[in-house]
C-alpha positions as MATLAB code, in Angstrom:
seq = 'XXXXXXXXXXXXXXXXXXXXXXXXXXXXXXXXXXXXXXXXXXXXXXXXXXXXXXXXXXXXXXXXXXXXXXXXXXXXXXXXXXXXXXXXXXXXXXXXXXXXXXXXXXXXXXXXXXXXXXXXXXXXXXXXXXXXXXXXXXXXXXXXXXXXXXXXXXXXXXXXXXXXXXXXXXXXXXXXXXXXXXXXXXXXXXXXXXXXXXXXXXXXXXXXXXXXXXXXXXXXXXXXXXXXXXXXXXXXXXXXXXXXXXXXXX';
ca = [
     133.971 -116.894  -11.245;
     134.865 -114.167  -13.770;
     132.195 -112.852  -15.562;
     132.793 -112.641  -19.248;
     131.422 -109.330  -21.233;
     131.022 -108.889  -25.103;
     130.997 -105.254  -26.786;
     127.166 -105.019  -27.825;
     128.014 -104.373  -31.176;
     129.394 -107.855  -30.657;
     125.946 -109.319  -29.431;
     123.941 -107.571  -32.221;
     126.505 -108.987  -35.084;
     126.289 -112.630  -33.393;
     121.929 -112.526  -32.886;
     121.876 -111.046  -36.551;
     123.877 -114.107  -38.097;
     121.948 -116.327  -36.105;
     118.800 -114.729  -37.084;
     119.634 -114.933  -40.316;
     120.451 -118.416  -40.186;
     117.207 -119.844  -38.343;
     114.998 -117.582  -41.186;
     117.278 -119.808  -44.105;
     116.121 -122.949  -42.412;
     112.816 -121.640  -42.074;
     112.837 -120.651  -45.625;
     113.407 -123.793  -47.335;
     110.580 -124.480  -49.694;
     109.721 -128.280  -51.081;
     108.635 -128.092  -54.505;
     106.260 -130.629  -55.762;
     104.790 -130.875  -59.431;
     103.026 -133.377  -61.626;
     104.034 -134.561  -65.533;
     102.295 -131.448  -67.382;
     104.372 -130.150  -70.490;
     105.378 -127.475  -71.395;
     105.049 -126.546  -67.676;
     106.538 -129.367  -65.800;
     107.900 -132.280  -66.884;
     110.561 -134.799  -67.204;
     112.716 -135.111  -69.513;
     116.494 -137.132  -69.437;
     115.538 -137.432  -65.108;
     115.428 -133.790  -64.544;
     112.805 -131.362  -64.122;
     111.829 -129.216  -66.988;
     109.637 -126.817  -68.338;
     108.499 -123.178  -68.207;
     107.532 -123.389  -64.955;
     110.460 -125.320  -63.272;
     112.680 -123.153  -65.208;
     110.888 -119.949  -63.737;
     111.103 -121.266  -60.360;
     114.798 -121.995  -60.522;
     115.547 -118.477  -61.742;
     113.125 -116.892  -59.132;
     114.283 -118.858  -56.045;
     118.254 -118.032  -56.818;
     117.612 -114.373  -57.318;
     115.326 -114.544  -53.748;
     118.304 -116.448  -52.186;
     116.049 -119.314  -50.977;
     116.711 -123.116  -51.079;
     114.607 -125.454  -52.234;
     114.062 -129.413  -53.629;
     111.675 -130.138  -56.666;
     109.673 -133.073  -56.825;
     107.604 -134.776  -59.722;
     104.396 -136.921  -58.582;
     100.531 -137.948  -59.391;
      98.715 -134.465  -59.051;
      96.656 -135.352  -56.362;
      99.376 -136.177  -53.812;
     100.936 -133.325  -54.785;
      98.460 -130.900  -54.596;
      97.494 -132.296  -51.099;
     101.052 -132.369  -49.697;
     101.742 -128.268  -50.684;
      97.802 -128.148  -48.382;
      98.980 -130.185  -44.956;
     102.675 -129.958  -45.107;
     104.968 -126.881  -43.858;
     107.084 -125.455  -46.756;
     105.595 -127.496  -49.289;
     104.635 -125.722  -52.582;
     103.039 -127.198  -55.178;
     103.099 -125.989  -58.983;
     102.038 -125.335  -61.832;
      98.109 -124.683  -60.099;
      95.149 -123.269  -61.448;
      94.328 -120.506  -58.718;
      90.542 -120.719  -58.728;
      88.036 -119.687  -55.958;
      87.747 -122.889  -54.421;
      91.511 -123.454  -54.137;
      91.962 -119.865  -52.758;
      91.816 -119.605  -49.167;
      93.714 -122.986  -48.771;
      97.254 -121.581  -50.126;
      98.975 -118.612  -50.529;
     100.209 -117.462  -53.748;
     102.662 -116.539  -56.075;
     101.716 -115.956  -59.282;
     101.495 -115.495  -62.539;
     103.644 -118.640  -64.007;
     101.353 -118.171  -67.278;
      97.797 -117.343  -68.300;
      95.977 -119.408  -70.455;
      92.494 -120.758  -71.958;
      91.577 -124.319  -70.976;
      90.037 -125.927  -73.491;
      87.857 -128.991  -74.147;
      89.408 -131.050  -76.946;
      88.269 -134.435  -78.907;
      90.089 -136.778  -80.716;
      90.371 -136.481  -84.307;
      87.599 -137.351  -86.857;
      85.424 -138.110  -83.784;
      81.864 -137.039  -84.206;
      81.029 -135.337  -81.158;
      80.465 -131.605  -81.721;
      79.106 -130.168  -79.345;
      78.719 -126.208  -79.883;
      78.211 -124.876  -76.122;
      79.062 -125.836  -73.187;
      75.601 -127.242  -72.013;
      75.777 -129.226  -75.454;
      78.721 -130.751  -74.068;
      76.944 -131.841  -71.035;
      75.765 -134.572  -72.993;
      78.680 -136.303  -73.596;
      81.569 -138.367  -71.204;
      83.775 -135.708  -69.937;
      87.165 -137.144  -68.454;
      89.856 -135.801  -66.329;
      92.135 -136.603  -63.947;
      91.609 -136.649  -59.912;
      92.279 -133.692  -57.639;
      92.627 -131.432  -60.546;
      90.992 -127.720  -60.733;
      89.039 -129.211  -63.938;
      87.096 -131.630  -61.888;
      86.076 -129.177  -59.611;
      85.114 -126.468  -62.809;
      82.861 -129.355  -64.227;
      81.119 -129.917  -61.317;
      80.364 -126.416  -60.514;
      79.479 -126.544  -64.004;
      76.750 -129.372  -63.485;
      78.295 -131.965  -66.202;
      76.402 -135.083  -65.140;
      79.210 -137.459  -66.860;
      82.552 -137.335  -65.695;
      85.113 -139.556  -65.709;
      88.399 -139.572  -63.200;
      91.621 -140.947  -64.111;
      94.481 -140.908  -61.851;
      96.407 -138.506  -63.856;
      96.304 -136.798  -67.758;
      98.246 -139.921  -69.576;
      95.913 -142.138  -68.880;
      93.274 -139.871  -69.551;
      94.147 -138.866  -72.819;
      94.659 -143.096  -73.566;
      91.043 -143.139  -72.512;
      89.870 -140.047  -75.400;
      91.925 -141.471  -77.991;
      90.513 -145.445  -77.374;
      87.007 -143.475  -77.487;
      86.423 -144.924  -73.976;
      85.185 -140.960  -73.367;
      84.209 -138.184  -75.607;
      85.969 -135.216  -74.245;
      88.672 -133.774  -72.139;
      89.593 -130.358  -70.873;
      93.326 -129.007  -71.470;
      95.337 -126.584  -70.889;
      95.640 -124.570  -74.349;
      99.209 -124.521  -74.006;
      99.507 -128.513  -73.418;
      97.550 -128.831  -76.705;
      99.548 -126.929  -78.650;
     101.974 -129.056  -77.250;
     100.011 -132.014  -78.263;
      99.450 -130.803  -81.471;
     103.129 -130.354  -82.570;
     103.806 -133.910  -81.214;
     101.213 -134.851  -83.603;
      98.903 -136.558  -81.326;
      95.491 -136.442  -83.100;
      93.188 -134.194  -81.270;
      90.730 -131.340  -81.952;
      90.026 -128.227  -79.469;
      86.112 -128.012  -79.454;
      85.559 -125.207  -76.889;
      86.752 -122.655  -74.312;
      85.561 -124.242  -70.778;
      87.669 -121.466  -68.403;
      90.671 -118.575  -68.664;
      93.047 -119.500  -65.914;
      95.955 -117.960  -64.113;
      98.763 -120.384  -63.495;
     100.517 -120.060  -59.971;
     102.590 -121.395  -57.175;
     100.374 -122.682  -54.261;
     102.258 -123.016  -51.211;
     101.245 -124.122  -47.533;
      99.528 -121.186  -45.327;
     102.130 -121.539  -42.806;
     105.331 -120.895  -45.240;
     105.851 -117.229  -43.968;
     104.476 -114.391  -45.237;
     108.406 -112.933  -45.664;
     109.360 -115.816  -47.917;
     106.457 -115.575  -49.877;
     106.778 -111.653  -50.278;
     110.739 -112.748  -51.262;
     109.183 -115.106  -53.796;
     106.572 -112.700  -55.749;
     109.310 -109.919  -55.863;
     111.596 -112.567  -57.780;
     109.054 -113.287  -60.400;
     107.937 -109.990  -60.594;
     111.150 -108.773  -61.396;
     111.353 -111.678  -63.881;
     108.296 -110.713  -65.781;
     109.361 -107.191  -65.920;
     112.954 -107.584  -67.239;
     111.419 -109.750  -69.977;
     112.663 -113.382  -68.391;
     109.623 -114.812  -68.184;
     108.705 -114.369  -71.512;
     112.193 -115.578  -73.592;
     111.433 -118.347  -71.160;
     108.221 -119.377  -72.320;
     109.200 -118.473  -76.107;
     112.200 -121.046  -75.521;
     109.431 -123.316  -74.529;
     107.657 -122.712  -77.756;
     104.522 -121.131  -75.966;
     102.924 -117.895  -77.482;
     102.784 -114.896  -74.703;
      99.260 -114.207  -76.628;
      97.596 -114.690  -73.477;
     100.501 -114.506  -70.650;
     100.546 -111.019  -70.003;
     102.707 -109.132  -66.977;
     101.306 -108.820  -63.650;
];
């Protein structure tokens, strides 16, 4: 039998494309989000929002493929914890959540606040006043976990925000925390709610599964920084309508 030979500049061209090609499989990141304007949402069946629209820009300039998803929070969140090259966005990175992802970030920075409806009497001035009173929010959400660190007796789960916010403005409970951003959203809707107080400053970040590698990760946070530094981040969030007040650069 003849014994066939290849140049080895041969070999090394045909192991690099083949490298190359098992890292793009590898690489291919599963998006998953929740209804959360002006971050994520839906609007005429497709995926919109500051975030989304940061992730789309960051993932073509990183040369990585990717699907986007919208579900309840809590599945969500869970999936981007258990499932290889899920990732789930827009998340609150707070101690508890840290260790379980890793991280690209900052998507936005902002206040979350704890808002009433309109006209409603309860006015509570700090935050241990506001133990007092029926504190909702939805399940598997970084708020949940704040108020119970927090040591608010009264809290109330819904499976996610809509349904919440139908239970603050039937009165069915008192108060619910928000991102600022989503209530200034809320407010130009017109939806009649009140901010009360400041319950936490938050980051905003992509939390993907601990096994997406380190490489596409590091291929990730080099996109967005280089969209917060050319100033694409924030004409993004301006064309959003959201004030860069408190989204500053990395």
């Amino acid at each position: 039998m003849t014994e066939i030979t290849f140049p080895r500049a041969v070999l090394r061209l045909v192991f690099g494309v083949l490298a190359m090609a098992g890292t793009a499989t590898a690489a291919e990141i599963r998006f998953v989000t929740e209804n959360y304007p002006p971050f994520n949402y839906l609007e005429q069946g497709e995926i919109t929002g500051t975030s989304a629209a940061q992730i789309r820009t960051l993932m073509r300039d990183a040369n990585i493929s990717y699907t986007m998803e919208i579900m309840p929070w809590a599945r969500a969140l869970a999936l981007a914890e258990i499932e290889t090259d899920f990732c789930v966005f827009t998340a609150v990175h707070n101690a508890e959540r840290d260790g379980k992802f890793k991280w690209i970030e900052p998507l936005a920075r902002s206040r979350t606040l704890l808002i009433r409806r309109r006209g409603s009497s309860v006015a509570p001035k700090t935050l241990e006043e506001a133990k007092a009173f029926t504190i909702g929010t939805q399940r598997g959400d970084f708020t949940d976990d704040l108020l119970r660190k927090n040591n608010f007796p009264k809290v109330d789960l819904a499976t996610d925000l809509t349904l919440g916010l139908k239970k603050l403005m039937s009165g069915r409970i008192d108060l619910i925390p928000i991102s600022e951003k989503y209530y200034e959203r809320l407010k130009r809707d017109g939806v009649a709610v009140e901010s009360v107080l400041t319950l936490d400053d938050s980051t905003y970040a992509i939390a993907c599964n601990r096994n997406v590698p380190d490489t596409v990760i590091g291929r990730m946070q080099q996109a967005l920084d280089k969209l917060i530094a050319d100033g694409t981040q924030r004409r993004l969030l301006e064309s959003y309508g959201v004030s860069m007040d408190d989204s500053a650069s990395r």
